[in-house]
C-alpha positions as CSV (number, residue, x, y, z in Angstrom):
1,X,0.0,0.0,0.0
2,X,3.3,2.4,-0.3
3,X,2.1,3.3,-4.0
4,X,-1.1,4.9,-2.1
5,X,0.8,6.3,0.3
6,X,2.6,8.3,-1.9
7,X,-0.1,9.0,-4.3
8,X,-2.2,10.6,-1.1
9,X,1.1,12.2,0.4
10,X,1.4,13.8,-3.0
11,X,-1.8,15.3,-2.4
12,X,-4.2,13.0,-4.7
13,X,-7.6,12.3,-4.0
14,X,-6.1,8.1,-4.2
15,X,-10.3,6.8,-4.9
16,X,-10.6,9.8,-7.6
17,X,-7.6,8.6,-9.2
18,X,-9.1,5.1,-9.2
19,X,-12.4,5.7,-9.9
20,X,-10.9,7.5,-13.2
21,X,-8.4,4.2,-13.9
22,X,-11.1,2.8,-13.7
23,X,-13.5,4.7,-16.4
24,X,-10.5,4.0,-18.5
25,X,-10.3,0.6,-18.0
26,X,-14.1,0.4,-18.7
27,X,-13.2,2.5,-22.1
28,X,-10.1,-0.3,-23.0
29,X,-12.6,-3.0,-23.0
30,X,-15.4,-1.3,-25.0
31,X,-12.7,-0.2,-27.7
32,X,-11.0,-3.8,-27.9
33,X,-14.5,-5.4,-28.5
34,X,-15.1,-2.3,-30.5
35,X,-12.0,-2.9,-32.6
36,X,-12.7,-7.0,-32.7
37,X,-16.2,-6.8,-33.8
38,X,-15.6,-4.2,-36.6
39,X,-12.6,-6.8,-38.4
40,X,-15.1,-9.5,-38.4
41,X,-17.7,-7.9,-39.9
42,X,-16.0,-5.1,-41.7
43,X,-17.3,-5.1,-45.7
44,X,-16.5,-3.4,-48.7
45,X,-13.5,-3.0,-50.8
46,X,-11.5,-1.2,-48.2
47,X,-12.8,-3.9,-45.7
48,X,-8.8,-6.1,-46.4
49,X,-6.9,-3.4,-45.4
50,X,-9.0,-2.5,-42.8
51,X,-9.0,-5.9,-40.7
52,X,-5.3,-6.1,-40.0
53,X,-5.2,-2.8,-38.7
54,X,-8.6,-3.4,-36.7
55,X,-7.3,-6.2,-35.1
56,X,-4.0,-5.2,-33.9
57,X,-5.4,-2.0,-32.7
58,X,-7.7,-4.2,-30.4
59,X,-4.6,-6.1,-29.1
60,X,-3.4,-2.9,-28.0
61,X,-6.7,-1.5,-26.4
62,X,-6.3,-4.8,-24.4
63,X,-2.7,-4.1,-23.8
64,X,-3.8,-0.6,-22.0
65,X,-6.7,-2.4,-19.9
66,X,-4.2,-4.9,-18.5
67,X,-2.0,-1.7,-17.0
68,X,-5.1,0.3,-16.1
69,X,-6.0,-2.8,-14.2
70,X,-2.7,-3.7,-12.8
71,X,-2.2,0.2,-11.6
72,X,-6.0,0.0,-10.0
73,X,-4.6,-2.7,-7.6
74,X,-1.5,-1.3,-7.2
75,X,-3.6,1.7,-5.4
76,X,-5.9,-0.9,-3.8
77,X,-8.5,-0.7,-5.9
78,X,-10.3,-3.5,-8.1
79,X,-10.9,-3.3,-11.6
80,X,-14.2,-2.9,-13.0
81,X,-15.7,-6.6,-13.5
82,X,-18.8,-6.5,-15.1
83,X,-19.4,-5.6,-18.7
84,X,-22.5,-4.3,-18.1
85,X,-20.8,-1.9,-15.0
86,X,-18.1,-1.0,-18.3
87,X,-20.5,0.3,-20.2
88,X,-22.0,2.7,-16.9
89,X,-18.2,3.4,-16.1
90,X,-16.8,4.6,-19.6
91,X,-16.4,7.8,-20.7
92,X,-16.5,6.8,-24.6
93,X,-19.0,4.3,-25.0
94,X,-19.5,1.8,-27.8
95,X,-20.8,2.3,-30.9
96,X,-22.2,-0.6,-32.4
97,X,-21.3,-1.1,-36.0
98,X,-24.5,-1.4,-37.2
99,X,-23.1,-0.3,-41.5
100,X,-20.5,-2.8,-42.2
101,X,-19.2,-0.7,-44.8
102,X,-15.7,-0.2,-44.0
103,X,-15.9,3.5,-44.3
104,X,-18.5,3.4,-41.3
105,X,-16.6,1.6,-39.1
106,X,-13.3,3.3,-39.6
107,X,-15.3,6.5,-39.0
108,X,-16.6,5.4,-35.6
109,X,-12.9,4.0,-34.6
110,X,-12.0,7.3,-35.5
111,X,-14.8,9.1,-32.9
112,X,-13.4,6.2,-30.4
113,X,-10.2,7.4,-30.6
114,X,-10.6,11.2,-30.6
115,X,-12.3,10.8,-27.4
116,X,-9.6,8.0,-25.5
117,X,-7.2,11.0,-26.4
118,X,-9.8,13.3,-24.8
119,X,-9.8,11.1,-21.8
120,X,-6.6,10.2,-20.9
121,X,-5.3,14.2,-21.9
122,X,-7.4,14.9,-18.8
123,X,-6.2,12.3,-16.4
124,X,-2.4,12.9,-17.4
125,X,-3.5,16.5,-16.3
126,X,-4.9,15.1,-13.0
127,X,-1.8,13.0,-12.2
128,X,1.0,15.3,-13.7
129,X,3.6,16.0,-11.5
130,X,1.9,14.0,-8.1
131,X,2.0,10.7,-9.4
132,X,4.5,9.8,-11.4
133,X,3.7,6.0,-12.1
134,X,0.3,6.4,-13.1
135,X,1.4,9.3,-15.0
136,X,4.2,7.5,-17.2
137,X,1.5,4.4,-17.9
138,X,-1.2,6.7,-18.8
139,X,1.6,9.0,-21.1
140,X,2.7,5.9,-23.0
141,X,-1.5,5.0,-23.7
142,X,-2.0,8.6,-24.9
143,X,1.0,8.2,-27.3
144,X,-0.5,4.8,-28.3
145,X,-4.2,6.4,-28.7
146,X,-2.2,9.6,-31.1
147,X,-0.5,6.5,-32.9
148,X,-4.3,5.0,-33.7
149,X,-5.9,8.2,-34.5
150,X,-3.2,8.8,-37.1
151,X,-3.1,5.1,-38.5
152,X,-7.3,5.3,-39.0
153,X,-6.8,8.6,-40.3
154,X,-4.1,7.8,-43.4
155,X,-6.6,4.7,-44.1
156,X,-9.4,7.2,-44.0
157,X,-7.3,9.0,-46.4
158,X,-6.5,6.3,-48.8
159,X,-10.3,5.2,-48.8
160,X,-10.9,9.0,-50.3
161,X,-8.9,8.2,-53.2
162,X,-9.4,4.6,-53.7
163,X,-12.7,4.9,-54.1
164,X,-13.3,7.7,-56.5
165,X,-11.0,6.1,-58.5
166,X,-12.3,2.9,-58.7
167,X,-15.8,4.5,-59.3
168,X,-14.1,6.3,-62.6
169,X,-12.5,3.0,-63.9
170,X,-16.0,1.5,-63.7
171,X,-17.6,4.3,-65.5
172,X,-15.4,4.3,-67.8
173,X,-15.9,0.6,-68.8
């Protein structure tokens, strides 16, 4: 219990910092799922391309949930157990991929993404400078969230001009 200690001493509201791991966490497991349903189901022409990078951004939203949950305990909290109680507890949501097109889904990744940065901006603001380990784990998820953002957008971009193009080769014919 040292890591609270500190955290408290620091001047930390210690159930305020896990009661926001925790909204994280909660966020983590609704983007992996996110991220897993939409490369099974993902359709179109862009759909190929989009799977790979669907599914290894999902290993990584379950990557971040594994150090949210093992920095809750480390403050004596639990993690969030229920997936019903993740869905109460998160910040972001889950937006069900009801169009298969590709260009759907990687547009609601996108939204997912914007608002994890959102999310863990804020809680790196919270913890900046009073808690330095929760600080560095949630610094290297932001940088990881940045990383996705950027990856869905230059797919986003590349679905802009594959498509018009492919419309004009079929015109053409």
């Amino acid at each position: 219990m040292t890591g609270r200690k500190i955290v408290a001493c620091a001047g930390l509201d210690v159930n305020e910092v896990v009661r926001l791991l925790n909204q994280a966490f909660s966020d983590e497991w609704l983007a992996y799922y996110q991220y897993w349903a939409g490369a099974q189901i993902a359709s179109g022409i862009m759909a190929p391309v989009l799977r790979p990078e669907l599914e290894e951004h999902a290993k990584e939203e379950l990557d971040h949930a594994q150090k949210l949950a093992k920095r809750i305990i480390e403050l004596g909290g639990t993690p969030v157990l229920s997936p019903a109680e993740w869905y109460k507890q998160s910040t972001c949501g889950y937006l069900e991929p009801k169009n298969h097109e590709a260009s759907n889904i990687l547009k609601q990744n996108l939204q997912g993404e914007r608002c994890a940065i959102e999310v863990y901006n804020k809680l790196l603001k919270y913890v900046f400078g009073k808690d330095l380990i929760t600080s560095h784990i949630v610094r290297q998820i932001l940088q990881e969230e940045i990383e996705h953002e950027q990856e869905l957008e230059d797919l986003a971009a590349d679905y802009e001009v594959v498509l018009p193009n492919i419309a004009c080769k079929c015109k053409k014919k």
